[in-house]
Jmol script that loads the backbone (N, CA, C; Angstrom):
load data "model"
ATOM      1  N   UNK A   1      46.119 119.543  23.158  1.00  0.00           N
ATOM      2  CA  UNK A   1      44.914 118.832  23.534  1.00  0.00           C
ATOM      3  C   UNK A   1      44.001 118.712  22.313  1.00  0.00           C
ATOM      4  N   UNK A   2      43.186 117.526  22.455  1.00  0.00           N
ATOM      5  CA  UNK A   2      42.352 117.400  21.018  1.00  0.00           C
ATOM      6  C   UNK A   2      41.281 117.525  21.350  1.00  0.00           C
ATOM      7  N   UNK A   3      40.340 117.927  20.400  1.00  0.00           N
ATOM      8  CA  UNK A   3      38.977 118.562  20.591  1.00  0.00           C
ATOM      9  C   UNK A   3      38.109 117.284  20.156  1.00  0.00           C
ATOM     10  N   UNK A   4      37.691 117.039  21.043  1.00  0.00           N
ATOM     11  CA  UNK A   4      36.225 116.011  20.822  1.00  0.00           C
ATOM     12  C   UNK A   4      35.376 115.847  19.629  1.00  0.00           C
ATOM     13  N   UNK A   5      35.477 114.789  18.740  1.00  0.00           N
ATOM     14  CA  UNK A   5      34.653 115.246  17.899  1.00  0.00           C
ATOM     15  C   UNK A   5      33.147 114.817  17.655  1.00  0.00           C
ATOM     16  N   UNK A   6      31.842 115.259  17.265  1.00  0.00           N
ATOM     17  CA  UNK A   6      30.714 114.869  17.385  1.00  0.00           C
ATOM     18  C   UNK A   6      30.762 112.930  16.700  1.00  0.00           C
ATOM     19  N   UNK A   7      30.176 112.130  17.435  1.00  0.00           N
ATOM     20  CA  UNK A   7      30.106 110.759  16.696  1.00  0.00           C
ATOM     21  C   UNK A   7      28.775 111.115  15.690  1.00  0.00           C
ATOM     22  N   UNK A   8      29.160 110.344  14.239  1.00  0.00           N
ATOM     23  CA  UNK A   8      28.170 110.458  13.291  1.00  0.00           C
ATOM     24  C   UNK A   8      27.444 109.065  13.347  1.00  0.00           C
ATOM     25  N   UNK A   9      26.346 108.494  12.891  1.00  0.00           N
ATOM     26  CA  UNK A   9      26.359 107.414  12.195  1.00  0.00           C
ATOM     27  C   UNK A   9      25.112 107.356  11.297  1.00  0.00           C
ATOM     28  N   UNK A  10      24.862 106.221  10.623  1.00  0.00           N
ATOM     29  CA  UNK A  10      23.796 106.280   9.649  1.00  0.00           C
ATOM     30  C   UNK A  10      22.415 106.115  10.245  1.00  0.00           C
ATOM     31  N   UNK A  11      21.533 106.881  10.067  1.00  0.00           N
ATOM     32  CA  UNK A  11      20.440 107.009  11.270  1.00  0.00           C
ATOM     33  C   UNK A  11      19.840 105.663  11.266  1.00  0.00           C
ATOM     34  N   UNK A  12      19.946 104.725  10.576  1.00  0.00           N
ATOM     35  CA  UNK A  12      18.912 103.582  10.286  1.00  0.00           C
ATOM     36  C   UNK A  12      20.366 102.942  11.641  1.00  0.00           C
ATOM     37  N   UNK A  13      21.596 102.914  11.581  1.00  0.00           N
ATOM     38  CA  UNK A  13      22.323 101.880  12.775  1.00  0.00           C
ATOM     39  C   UNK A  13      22.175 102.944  13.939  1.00  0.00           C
ATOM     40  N   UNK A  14      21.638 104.375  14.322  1.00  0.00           N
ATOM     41  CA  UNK A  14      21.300 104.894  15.276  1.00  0.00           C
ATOM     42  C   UNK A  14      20.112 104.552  16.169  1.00  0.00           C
ATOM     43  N   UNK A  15      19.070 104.205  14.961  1.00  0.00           N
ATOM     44  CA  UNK A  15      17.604 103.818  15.372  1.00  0.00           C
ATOM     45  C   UNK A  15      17.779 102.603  15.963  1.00  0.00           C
ATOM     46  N   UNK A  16      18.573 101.521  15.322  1.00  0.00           N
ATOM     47  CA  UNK A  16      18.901 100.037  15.435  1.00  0.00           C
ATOM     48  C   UNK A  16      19.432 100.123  16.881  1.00  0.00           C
ATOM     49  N   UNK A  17      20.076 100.563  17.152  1.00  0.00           N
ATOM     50  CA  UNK A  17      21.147 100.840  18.309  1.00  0.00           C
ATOM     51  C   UNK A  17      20.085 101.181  19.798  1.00  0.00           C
ATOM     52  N   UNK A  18      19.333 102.323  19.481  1.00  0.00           N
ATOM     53  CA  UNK A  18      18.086 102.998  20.373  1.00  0.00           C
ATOM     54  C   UNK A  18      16.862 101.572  20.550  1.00  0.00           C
ATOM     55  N   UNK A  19      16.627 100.758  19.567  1.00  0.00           N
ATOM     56  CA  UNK A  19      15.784  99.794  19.611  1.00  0.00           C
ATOM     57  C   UNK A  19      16.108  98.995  20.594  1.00  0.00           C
ATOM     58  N   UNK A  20      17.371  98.654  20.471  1.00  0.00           N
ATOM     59  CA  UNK A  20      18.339  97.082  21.002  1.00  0.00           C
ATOM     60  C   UNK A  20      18.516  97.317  22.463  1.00  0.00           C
ATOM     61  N   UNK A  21      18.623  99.045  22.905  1.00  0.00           N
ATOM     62  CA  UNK A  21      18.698  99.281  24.244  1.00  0.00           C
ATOM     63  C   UNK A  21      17.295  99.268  24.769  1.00  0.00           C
ATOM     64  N   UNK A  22      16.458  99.587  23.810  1.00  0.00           N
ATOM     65  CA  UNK A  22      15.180  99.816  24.814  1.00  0.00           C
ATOM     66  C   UNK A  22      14.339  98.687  24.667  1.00  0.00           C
ATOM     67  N   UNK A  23      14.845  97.314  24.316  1.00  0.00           N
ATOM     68  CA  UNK A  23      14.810  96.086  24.441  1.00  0.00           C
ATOM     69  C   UNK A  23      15.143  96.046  25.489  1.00  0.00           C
ATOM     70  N   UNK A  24      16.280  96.006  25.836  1.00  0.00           N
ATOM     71  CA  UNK A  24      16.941  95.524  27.161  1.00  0.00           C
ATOM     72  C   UNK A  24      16.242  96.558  28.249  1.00  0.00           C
ATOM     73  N   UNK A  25      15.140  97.281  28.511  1.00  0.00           N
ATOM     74  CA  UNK A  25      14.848  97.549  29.179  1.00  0.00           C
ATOM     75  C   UNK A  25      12.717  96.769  28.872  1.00  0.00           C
ATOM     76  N   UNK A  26      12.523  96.511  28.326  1.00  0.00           N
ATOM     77  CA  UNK A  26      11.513  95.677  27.876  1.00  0.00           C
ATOM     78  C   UNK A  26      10.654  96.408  27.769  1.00  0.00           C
ATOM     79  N   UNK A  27      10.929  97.431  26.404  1.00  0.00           N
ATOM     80  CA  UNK A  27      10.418  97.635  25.546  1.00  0.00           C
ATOM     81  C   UNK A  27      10.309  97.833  23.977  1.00  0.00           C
ATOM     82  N   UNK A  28       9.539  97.145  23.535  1.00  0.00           N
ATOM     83  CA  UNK A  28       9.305  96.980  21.735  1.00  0.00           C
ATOM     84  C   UNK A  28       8.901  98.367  21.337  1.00  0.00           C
ATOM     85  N   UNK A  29       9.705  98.502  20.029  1.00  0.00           N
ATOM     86  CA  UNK A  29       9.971  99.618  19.475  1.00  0.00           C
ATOM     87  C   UNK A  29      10.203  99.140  17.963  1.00  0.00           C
ATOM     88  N   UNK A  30       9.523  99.667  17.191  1.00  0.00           N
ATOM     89  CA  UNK A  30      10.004  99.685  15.721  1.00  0.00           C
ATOM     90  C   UNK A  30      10.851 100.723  15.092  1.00  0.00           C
ATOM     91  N   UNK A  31      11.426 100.304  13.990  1.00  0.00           N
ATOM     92  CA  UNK A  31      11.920 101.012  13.122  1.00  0.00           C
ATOM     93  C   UNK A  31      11.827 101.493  11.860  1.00  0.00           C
ATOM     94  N   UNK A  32      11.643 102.496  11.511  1.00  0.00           N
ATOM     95  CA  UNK A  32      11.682 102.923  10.099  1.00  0.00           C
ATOM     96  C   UNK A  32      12.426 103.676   9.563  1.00  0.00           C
ATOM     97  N   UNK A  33      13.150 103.477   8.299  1.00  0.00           N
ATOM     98  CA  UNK A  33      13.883 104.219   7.917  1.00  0.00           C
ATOM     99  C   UNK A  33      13.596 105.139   6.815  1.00  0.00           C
ATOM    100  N   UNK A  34      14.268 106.365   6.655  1.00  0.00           N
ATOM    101  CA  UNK A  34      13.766 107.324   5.560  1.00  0.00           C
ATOM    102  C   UNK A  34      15.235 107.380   4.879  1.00  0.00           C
ATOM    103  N   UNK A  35      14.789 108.428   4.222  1.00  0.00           N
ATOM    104  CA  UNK A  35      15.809 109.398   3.442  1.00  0.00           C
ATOM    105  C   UNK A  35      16.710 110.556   4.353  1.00  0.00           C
ATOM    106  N   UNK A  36      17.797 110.263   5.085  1.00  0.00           N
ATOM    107  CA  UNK A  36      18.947 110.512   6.063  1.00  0.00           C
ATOM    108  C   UNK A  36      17.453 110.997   6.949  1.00  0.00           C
ATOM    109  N   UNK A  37      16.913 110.165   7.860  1.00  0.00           N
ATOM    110  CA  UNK A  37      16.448 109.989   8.902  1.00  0.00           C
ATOM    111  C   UNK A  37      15.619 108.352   9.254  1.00  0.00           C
ATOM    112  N   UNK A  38      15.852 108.289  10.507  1.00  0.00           N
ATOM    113  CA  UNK A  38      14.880 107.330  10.962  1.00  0.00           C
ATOM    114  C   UNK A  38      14.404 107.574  12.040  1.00  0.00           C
ATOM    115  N   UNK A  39      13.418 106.578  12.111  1.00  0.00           N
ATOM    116  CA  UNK A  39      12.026 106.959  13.269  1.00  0.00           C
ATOM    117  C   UNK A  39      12.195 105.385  14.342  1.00  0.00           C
ATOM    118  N   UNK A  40      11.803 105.716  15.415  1.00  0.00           N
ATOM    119  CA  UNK A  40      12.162 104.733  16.280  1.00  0.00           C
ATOM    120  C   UNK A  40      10.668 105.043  17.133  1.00  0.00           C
ATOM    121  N   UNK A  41       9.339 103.995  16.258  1.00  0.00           N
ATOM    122  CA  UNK A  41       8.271 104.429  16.751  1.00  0.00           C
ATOM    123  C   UNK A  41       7.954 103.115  18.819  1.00  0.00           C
ATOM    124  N   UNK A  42       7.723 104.128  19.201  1.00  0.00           N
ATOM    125  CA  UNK A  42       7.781 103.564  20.639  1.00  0.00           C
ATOM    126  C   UNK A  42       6.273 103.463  21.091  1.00  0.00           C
ATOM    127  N   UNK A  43       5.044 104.159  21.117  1.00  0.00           N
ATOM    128  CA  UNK A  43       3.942 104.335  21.779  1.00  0.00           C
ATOM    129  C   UNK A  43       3.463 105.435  21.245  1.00  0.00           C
ATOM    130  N   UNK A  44       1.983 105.618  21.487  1.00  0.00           N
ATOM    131  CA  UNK A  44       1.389 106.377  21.029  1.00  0.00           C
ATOM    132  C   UNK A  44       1.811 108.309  21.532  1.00  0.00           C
ATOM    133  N   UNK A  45       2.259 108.719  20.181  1.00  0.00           N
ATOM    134  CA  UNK A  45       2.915 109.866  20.863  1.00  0.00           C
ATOM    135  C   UNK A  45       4.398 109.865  21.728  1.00  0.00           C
ATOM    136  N   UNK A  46       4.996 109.058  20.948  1.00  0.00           N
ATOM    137  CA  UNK A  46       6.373 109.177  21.343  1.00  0.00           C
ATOM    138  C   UNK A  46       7.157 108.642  20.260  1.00  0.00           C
ATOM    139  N   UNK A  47       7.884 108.911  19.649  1.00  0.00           N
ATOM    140  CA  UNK A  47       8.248 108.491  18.460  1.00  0.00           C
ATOM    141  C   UNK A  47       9.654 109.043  18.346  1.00  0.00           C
ATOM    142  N   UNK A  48      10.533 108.885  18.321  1.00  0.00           N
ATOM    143  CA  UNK A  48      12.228 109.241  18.440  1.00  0.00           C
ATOM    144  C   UNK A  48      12.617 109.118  16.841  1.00  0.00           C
ATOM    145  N   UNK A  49      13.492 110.311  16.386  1.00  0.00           N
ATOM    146  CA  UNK A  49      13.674 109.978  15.337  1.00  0.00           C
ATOM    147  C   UNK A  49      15.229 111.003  15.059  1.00  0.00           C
ATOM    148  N   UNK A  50      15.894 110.366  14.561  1.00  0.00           N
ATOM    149  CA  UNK A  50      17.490 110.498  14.291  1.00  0.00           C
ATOM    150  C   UNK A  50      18.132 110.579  13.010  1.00  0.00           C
ATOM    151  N   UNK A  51      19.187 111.486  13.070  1.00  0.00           N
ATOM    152  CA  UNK A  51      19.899 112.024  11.854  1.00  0.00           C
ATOM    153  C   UNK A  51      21.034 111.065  11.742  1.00  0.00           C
ATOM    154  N   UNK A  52      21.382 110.954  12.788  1.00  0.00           N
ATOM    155  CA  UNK A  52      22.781 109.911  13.150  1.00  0.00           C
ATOM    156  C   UNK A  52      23.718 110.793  13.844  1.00  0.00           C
ATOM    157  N   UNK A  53      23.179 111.557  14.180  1.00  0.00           N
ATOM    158  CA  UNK A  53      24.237 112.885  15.305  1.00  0.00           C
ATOM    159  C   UNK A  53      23.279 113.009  16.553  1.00  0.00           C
ATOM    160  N   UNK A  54      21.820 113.114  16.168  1.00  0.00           N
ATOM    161  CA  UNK A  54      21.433 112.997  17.583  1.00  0.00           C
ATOM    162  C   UNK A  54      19.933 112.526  17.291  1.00  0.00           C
ATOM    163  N   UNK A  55      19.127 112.092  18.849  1.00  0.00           N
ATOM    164  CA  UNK A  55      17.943 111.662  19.342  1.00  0.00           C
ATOM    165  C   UNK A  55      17.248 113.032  19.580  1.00  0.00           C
ATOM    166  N   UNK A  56      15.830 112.830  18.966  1.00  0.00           N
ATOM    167  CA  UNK A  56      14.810 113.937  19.390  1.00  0.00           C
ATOM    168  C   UNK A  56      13.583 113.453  19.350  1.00  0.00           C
ATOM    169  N   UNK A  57      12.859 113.990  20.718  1.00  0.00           N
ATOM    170  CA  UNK A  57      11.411 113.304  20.663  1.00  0.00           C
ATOM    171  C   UNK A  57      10.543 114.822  21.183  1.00  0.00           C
ATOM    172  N   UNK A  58       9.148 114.617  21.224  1.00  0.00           N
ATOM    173  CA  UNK A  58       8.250 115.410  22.089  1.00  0.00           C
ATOM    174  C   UNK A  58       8.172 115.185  23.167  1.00  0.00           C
ATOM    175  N   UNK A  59       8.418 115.898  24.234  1.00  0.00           N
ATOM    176  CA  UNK A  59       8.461 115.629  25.528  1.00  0.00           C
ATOM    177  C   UNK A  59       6.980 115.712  26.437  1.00  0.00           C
ATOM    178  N   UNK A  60       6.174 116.268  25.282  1.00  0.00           N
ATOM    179  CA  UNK A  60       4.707 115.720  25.888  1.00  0.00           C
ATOM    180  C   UNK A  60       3.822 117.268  26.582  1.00  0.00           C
ATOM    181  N   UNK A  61       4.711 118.115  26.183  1.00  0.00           N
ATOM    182  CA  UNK A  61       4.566 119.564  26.718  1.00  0.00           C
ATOM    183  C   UNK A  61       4.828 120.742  25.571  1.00  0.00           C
ATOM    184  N   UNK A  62       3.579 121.593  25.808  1.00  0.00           N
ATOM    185  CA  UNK A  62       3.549 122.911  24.852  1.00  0.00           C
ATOM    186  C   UNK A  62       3.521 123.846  25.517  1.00  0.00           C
ATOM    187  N   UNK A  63       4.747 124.486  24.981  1.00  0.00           N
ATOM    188  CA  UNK A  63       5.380 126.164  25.415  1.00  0.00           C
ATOM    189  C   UNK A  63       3.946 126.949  25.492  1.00  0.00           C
ATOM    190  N   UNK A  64       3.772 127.275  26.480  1.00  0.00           N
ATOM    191  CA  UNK A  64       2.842 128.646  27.024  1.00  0.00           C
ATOM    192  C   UNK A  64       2.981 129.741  26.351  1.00  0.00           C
ATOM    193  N   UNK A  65       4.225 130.314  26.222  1.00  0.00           N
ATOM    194  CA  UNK A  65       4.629 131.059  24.869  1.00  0.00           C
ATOM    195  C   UNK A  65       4.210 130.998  23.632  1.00  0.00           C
ATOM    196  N   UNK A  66       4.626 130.481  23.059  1.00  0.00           N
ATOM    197  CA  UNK A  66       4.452 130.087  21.756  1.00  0.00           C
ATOM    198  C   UNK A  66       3.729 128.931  21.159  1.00  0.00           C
ATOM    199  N   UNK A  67       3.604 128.300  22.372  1.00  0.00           N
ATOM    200  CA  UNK A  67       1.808 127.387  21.678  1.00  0.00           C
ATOM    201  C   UNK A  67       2.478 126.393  20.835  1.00  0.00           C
ATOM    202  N   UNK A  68       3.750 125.967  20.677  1.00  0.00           N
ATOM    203  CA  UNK A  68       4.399 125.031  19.966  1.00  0.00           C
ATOM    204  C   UNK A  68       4.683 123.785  20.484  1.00  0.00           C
ATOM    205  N   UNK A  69       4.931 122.461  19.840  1.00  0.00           N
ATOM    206  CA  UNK A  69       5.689 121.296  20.913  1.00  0.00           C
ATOM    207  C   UNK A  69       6.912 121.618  21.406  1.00  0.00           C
ATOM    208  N   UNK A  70       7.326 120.921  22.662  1.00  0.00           N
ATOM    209  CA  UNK A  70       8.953 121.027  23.105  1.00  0.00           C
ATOM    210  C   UNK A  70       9.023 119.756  23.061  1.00  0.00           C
ATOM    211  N   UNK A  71      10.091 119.914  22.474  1.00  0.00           N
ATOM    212  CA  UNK A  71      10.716 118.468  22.306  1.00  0.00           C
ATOM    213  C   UNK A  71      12.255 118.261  22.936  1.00  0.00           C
ATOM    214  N   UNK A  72      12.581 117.512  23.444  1.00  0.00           N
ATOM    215  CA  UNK A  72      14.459 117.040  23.849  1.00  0.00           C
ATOM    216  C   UNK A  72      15.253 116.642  22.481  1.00  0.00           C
ATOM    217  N   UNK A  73      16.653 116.421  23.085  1.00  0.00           N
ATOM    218  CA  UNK A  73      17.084 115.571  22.091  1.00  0.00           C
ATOM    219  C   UNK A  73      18.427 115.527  22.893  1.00  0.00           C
ATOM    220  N   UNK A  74      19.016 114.346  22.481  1.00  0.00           N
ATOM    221  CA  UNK A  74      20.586 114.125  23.113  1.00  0.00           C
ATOM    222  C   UNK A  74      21.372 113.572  21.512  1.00  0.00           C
ATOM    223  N   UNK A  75      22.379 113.793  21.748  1.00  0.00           N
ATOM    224  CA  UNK A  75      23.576 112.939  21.108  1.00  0.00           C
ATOM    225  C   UNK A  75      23.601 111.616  21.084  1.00  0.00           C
ATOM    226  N   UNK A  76      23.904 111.294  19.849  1.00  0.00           N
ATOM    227  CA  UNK A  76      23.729 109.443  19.704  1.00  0.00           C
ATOM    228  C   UNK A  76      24.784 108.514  20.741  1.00  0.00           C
ATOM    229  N   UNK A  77      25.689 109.768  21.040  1.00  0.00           N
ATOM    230  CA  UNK A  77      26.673 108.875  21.910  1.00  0.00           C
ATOM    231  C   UNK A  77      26.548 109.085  23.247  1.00  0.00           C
ATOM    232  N   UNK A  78      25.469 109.023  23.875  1.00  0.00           N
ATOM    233  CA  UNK A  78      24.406 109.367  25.147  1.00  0.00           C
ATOM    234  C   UNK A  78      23.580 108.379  25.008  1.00  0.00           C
ATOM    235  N   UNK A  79      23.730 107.016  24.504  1.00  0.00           N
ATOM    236  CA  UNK A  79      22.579 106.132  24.302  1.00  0.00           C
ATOM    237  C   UNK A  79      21.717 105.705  25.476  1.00  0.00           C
ATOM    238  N   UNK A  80      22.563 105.586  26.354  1.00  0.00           N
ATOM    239  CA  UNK A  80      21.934 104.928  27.610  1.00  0.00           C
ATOM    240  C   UNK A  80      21.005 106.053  28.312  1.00  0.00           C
ATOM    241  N   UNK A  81      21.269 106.925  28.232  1.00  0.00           N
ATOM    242  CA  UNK A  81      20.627 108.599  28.723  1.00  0.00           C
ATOM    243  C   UNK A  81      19.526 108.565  27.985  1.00  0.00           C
ATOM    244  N   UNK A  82      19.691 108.171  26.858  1.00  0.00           N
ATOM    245  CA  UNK A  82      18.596 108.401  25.864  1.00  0.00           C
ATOM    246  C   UNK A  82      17.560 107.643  26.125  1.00  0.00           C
ATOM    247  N   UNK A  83      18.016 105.766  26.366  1.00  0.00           N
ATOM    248  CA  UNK A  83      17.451 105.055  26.800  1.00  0.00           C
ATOM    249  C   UNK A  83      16.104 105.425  27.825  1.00  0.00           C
ATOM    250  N   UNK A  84      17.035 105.587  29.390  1.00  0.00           N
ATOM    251  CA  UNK A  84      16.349 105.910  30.049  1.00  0.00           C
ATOM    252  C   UNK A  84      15.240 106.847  30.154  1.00  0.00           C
ATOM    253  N   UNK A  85      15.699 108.155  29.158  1.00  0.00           N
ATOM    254  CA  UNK A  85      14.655 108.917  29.225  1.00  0.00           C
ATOM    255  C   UNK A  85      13.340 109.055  28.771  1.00  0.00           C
ATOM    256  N   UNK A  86      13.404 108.353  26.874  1.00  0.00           N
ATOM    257  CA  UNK A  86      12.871 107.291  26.449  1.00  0.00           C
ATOM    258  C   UNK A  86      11.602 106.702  27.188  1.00  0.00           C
ATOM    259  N   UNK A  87      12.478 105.696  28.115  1.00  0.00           N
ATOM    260  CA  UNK A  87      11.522 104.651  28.926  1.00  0.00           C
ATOM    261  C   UNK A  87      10.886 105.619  29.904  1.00  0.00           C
ATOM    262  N   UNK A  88      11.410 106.526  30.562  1.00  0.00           N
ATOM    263  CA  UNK A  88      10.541 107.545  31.614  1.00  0.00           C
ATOM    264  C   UNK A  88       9.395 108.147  30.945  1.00  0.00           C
ATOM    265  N   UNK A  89       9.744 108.641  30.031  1.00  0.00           N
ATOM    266  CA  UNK A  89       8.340 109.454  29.020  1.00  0.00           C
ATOM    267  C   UNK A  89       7.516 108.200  28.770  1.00  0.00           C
ATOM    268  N   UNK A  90       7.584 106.900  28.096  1.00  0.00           N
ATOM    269  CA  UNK A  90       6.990 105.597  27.910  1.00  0.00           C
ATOM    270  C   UNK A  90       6.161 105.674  28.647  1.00  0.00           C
ATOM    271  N   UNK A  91       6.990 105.327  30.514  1.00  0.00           N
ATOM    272  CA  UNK A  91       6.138 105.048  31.289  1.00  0.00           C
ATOM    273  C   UNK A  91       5.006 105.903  31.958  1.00  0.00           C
ATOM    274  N   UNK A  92       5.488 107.325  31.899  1.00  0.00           N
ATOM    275  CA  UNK A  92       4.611 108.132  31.388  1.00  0.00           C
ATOM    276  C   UNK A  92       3.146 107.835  30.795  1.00  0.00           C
ATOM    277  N   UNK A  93       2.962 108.003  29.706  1.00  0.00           N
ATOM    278  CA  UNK A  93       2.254 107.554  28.817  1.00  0.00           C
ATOM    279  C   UNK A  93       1.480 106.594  28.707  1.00  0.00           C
ATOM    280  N   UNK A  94       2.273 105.416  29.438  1.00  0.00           N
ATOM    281  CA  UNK A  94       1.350 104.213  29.457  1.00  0.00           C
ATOM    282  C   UNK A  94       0.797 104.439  30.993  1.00  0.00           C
ATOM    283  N   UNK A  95       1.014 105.267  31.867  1.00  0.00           N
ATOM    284  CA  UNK A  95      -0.221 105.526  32.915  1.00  0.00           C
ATOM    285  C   UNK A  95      -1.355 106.177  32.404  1.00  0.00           C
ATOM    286  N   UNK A  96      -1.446 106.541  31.498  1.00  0.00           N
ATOM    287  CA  UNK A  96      -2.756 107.442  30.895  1.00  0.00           C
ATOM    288  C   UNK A  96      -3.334 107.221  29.583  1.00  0.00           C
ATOM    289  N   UNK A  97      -2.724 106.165  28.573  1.00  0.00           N
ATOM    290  CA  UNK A  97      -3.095 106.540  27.754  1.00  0.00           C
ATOM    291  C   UNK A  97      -2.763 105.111  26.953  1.00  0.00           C
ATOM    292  N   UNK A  98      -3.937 104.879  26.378  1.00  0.00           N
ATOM    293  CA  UNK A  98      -3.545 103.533  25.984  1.00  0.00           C
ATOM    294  C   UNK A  98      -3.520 103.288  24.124  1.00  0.00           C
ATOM    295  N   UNK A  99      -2.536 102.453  23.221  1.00  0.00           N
ATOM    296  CA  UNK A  99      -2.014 102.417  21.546  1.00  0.00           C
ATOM    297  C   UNK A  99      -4.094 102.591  21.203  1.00  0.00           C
ATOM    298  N   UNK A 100      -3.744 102.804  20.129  1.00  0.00           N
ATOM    299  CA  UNK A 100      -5.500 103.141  19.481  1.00  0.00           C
ATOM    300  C   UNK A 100      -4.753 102.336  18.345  1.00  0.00           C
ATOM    301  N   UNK A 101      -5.938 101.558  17.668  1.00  0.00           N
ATOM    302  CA  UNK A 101      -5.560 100.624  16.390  1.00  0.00           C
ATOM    303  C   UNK A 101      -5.826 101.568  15.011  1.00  0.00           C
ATOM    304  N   UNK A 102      -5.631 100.637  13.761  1.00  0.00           N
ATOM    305  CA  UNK A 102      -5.746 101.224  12.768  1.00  0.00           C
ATOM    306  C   UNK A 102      -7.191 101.235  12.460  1.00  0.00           C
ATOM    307  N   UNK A 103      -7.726 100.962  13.012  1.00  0.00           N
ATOM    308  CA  UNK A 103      -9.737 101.015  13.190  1.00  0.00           C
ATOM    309  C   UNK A 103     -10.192 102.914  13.979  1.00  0.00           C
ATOM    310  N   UNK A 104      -9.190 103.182  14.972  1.00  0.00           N
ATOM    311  CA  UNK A 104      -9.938 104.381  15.571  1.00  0.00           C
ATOM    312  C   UNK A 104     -10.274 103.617  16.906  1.00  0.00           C
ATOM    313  N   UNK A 105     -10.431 102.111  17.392  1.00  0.00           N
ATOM    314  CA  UNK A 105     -10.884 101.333  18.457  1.00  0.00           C
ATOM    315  C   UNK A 105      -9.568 101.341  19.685  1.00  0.00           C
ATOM    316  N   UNK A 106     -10.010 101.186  20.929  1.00  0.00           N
ATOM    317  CA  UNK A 106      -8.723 101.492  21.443  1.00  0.00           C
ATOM    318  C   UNK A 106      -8.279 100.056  21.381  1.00  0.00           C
ATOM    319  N   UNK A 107      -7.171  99.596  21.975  1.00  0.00           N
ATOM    320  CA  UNK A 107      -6.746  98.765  22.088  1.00  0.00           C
ATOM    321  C   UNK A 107      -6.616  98.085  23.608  1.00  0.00           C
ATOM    322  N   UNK A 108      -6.472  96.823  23.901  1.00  0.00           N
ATOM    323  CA  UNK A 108      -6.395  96.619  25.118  1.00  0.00           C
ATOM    324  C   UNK A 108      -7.283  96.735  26.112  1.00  0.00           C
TER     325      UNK A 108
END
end "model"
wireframe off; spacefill off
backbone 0.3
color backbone group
């Protein structure tokens, strides 16, 4: 039997990939790419960003413990999972809280 192996890819066609799905659910998302990472900026305080092995965001919650962010993350080859979850935290977010511009003014 063969052992599964992790899918790699280059985080800038991971981000690309995470964009194109969360299009098809109608939402705009940018991309930026770094130095072996990219950022897949979605809304204020949600921002996904990938190695090309996996998706990790803030899930919008700090450990009682340790006073730190918790954040998720899935495997790039979980896109649609990712998708959705993605858009759940989104919609999230956009019940409470609305983009602020590069002024400090809110928006909308």
């Amino acid at each position: 039997m063969q052992k599964s192996r992790a899918r790699i890819l280059y985080p800038a066609s991971a981000a690309e990939q995470l964009q194109r799905a969360l299009a098809q659910l109608d939402i705009a998302a940018d991309v930026h790419v770094g130095d072996r990472i990219a950022l897949v900026s979605v809304w204020t305080d949600l921002v996904v960003w990938t190695d090309g092995v996996t998706y990790l965001w803030w899930t919008g919650k700090i450990s009682p413990r340790t006073r730190r962010y918790v954040y998720t993350g899935y495997p790039v080859t979980r896109l649609e999972a990712v998708a959705r979850a993605v858009k759940q935290r989104y919609d999230t977010l956009r019940t409470y809280r609305r983009p602020w511009s590069a002024d400090g003014a809110q928006c909308g």
